[in-house]
N, C-alpha and C positions, 0 to 999 in steps of 0.2 A: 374602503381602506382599512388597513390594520389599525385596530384603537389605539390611539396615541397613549392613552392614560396608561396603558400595559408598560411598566415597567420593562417588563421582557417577554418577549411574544410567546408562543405556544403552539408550536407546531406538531405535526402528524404527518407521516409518510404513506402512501398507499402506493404497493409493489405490484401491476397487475402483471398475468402472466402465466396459462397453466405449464411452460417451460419453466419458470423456477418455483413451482410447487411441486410439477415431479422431481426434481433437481437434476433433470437434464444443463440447466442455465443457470451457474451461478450468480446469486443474486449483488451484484458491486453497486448498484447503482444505488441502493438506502444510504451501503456507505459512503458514497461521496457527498451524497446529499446530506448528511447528518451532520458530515464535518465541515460543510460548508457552510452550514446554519448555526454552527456552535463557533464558528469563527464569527459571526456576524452576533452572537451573542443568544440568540433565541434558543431556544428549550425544545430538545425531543421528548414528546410525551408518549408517544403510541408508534408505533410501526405496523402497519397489518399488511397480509397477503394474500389475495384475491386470484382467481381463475378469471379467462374472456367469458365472462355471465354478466350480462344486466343487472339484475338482483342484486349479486354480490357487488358489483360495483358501488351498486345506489346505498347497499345495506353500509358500506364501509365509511362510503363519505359521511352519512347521517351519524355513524356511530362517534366520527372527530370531530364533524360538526359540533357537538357537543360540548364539548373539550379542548378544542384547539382555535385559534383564530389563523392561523396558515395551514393549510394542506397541500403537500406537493404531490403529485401523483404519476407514477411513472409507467411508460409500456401503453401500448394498444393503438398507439398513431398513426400506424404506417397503413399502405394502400387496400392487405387482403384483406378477404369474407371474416378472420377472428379478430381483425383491427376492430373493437365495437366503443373504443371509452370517445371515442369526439362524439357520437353519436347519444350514448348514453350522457355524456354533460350537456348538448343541447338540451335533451329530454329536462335534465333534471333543471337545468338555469331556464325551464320557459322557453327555449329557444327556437331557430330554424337555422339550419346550413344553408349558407351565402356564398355566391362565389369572389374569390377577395384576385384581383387581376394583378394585385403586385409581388402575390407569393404563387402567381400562376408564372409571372416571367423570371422569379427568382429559380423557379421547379428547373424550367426550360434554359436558363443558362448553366444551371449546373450539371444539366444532360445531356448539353448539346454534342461533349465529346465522346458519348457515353454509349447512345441510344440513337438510333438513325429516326425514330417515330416518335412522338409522345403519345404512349397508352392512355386511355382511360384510367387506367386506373391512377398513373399520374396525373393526369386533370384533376380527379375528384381528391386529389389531396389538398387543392387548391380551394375545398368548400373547407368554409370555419362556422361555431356559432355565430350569429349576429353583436352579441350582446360581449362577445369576447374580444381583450384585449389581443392583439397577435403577436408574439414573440418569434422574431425570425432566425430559422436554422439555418446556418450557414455550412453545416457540413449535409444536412443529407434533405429531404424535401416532406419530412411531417414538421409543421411549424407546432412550439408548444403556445398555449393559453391561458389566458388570464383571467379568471372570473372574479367577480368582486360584491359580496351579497352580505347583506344586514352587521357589517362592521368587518367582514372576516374576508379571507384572500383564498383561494385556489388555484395554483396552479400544474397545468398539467407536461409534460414533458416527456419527449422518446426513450422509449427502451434501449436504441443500441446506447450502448453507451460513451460513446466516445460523441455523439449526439447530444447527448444528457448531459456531459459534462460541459462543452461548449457552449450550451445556453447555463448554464448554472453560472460559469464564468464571468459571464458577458448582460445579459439581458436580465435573468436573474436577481445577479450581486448586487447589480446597478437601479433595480428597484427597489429590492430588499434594503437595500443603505440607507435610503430616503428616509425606509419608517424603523428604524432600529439607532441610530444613531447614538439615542439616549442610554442605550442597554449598554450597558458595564458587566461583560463576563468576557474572561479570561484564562487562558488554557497557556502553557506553558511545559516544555516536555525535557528533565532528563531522561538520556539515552545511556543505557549501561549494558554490559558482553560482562560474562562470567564470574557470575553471582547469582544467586538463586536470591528470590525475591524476600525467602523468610528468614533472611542472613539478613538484607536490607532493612527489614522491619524490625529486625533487632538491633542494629548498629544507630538507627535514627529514630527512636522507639519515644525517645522522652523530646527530641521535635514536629515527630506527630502528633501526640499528646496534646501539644500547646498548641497547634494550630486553632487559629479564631473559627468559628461555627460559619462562615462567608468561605474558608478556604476549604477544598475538599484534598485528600492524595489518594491518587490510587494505583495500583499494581498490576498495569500490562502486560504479563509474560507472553513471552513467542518462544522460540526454540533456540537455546543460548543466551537468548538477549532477558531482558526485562524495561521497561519503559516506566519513567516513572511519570503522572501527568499530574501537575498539580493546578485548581481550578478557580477561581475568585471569581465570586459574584455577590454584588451590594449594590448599595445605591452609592458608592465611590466614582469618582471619574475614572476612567478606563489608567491616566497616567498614576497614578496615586496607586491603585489596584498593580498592576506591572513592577511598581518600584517595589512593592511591597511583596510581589515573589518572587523578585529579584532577590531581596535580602535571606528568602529562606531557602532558593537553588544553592547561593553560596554556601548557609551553611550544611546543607545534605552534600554539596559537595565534595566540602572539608572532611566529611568523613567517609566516603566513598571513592574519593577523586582517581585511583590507580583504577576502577573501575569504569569508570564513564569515557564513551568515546564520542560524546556531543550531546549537541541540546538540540530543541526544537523537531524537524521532521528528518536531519540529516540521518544516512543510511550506514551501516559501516563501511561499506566498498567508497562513498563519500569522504568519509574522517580518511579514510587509511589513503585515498587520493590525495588527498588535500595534504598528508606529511610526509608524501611521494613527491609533489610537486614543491613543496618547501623547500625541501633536500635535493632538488632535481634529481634525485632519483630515479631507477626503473625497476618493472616486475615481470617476472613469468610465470607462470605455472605448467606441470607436471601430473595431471590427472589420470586416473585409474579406476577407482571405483563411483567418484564423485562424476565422471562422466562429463567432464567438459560445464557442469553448473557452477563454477569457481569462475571461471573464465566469462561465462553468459554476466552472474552478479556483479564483474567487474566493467563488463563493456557495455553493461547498463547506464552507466554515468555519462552521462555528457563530457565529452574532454577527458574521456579516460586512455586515448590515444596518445595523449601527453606523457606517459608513464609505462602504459601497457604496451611492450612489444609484441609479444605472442605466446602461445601456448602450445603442448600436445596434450592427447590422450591416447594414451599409452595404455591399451587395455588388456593387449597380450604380450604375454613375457618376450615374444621375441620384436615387439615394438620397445619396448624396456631396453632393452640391448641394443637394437638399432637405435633407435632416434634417442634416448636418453643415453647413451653408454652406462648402462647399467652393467657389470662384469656376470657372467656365467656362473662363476662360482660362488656369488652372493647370492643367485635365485638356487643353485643347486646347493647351497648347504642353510642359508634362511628360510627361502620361500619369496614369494613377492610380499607376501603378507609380513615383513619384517621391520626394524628398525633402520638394520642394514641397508636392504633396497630403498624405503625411503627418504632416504638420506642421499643415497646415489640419486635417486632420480630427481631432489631437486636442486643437487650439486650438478648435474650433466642439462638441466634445463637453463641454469645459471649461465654454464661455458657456452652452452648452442646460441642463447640468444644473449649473450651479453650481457645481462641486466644486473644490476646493485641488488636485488633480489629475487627469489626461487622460491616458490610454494608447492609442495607434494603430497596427494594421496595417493593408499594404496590400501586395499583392505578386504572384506566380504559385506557389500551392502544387503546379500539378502535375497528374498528368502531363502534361496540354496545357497548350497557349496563349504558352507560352516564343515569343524572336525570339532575333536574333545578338545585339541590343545588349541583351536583357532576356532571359535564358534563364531556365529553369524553376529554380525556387529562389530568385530575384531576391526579396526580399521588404525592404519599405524599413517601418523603426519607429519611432516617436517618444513622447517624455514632454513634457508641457506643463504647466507651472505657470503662478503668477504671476510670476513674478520671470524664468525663462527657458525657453527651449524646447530639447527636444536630441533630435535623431534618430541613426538608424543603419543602414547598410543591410549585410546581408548576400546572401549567394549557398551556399545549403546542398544541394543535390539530393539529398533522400538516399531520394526517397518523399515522396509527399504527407503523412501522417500524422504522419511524422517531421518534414517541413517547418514544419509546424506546429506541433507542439511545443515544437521550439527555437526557434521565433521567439517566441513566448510565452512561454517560460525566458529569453531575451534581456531581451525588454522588460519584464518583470516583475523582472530584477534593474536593470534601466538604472532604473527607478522608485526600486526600493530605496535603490539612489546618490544618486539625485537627491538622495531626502528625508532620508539621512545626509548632502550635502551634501558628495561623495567625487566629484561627475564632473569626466572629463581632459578637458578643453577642449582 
């Protein structure tokens, strides 16, 4: 078992995989497991990442053995010839592979509508080491493992990810709680859209200052956004610790607050749902350059059908005209790339589908198509209500992908405004 005496545990991630060391496969699955161990209070101390090699495997555990009293370890479970880490932890825990007949019938019900035969190679997923605890998968058929040697915990867990994350959930959390209990760390997140992060460190400059040596802040930039996370850890009770950065959200709030669109993990398309559904409200958008990703971040939400009626993308001038009523002679004497057309398109997205509100790009994400008067990054955006209309145009080159992002982080806060009723005319 994890040593009780540890205040707060000491974890290590091992990432196997030569798919995300070539970076064919992006690696999510540290982070989910990172944030699920920092929710539970325990300390990332090491991350490493290893190839399907023996060596390297055994070299990585010995290296956190070390150092850490939990190691989780991800990847190499599943059936084929480079699946080697079950194999390689028997080796190392002393072991032998067993056949376990309850994670052989678990294999077999969840194949049964799948698979007319059970392969070999699904049977032999049903050997574990002996010595290992079994932690059952419920979505796919590698079960993960639990070793438990000279004070300290290993466990192992699939690569797919949506695997990984279901026992981290479930089987995982639910061990982990047992011997963490006592650990008092605490995470807590303002969320804020447009503000550059070294505006922020200056407007709250003399409440960083004072924070106690137990509090930590630190500065998440993404694209538009910035996160602020603030961290407590003592030997405090967890409630005492919470009230206590309770008291210092409020005042970063106080001096930020036309910035911040939430706290904790909420998302923007979340906030801006949430004072969609206050106002029973609705929305549409008008896409062109941003390509329909305005529309995907909003129907991400769960219950975003409550507010969201629909969308186009409107990518050529003569969909502008058709499906937006965009007029001819704002594309023949603006361009699409205008204020003008911007505004038409999500004043006619408004009329098409009804909605309390319209959101529109139109622009050049890149890398062609830019002129001198309209270089690449030009991208022009607008909000349409009843009551006014408000556009914006920026010039961002930073990469297509990026261009697009933050013009969708733009206009998705220019919304926000709108409908708090905050824009600078």
């Amino acid at each position: 078992m994890v040593k009780e005496n540890n205040t707060y545990s000491e974890a290590g991630i091992i990432v196997i995989g030569n798919e995300v060391l070539s970076g064919e496969t992006l690696d999510t699955n540290s982070q989910y497991i990172g944030k699920k161990l920092n929710e539970l209070g325990i300390v990332i101390r090491k991350k490493i990442s290893v190839p399907d090699e023996k060596e390297d495997i055994i070299q990585a555990i010995d290296s956190l053995w070390s150092c850490c009293n939990l190691i989780i370890v991800s990847g190499g479970l599943g059936p084929t010839n480079d699946d080697i880490t079950k194999k390689t932890l028997a080796t190392y825990f002393n072991s032998e592979l067993i056949f376990s007949q309850e994670i052989f019938e678990a294999i077999k019900k969840m194949l049964r509508h799948r698979v007319p035969v059970i392969s070999d190679a699904h049977r032999n997923q049903a050997y574990v080491p002996h010595n290992a605890r079994v932690l059952l998968n419920k979505l796919g058929t590698a079960a993960g493992l639990l070793f438990e040697k000279e004070g300290k915990v290993l466990i192992a867990l699939p690569g797919v990810p949506y695997e990984l994350r279901g026992l981290m959930d479930s089987e995982v959390r639910s061990y982990l709680q047992k011997l963490t209990s006592s650990n008092s760390l605490i995470n807590k997140n303002i969320k804020t859209i447009g503000i550059a992060e070294s505006i922020i460190a200056q407007k709250i400059k003399d409440i960083e200052d004072s924070l106690p040596v137990y509090i930590k802040l630190a500065y998440l930039p993404s694209i538009g956004q910035v996160k602020l996370r603030l961290t407590a850890q003592n030997g405090k009770d967890k409630d005492s610790l919470s009230k206590e950065l309770d008291v210092l959200i409020e005042k970063i709030s106080s001096r930020i607050s036309e910035y911040i669109y939430g706290y904790g993990d909420v998302t923007v398309t979340e906030a801006i749902g949430l004072l969609l559904r206050e106002r029973a409200a609705s929305l549409s958008t008008a896409e062109s350059c941003s390509g329909g990703f305005i529309a995907h971040s909003i129907t991400s939400v769960s219950g975003s059908s409550e507010y969201y009626l629909g969308g186009i993308i409107a990518y050529s001038n003569q969909m502008k005209v058709k499906e937006l009523g965009v007029s001819k002679s704002i594309l023949d004497t603006y361009g699409a790339v205008s204020q003008e057309c911007a505004e038409a398109m999500a004043k006619g997205a408004r009329k098409k589908y009804g909605t309390s509100y319209a959101i529109s790009t139109t622009g050049i994400a890149g890398p062609k198509g830019g002129s001198k008067e309209k270089p690449v990054g030009t991208i022009w955006l607008a909000v349409d209500s009843e009551d006014e209309t408000i556009s914006k145009k920026i010039v961002f080159d930073r990469g297509r992908i990026q261009n697009i992002h933050l013009s969708s982080v733009i206009v998705l806060n220019m919304l926000r405004m709108l409908i708090l009723k905050k824009v600078d005319h």
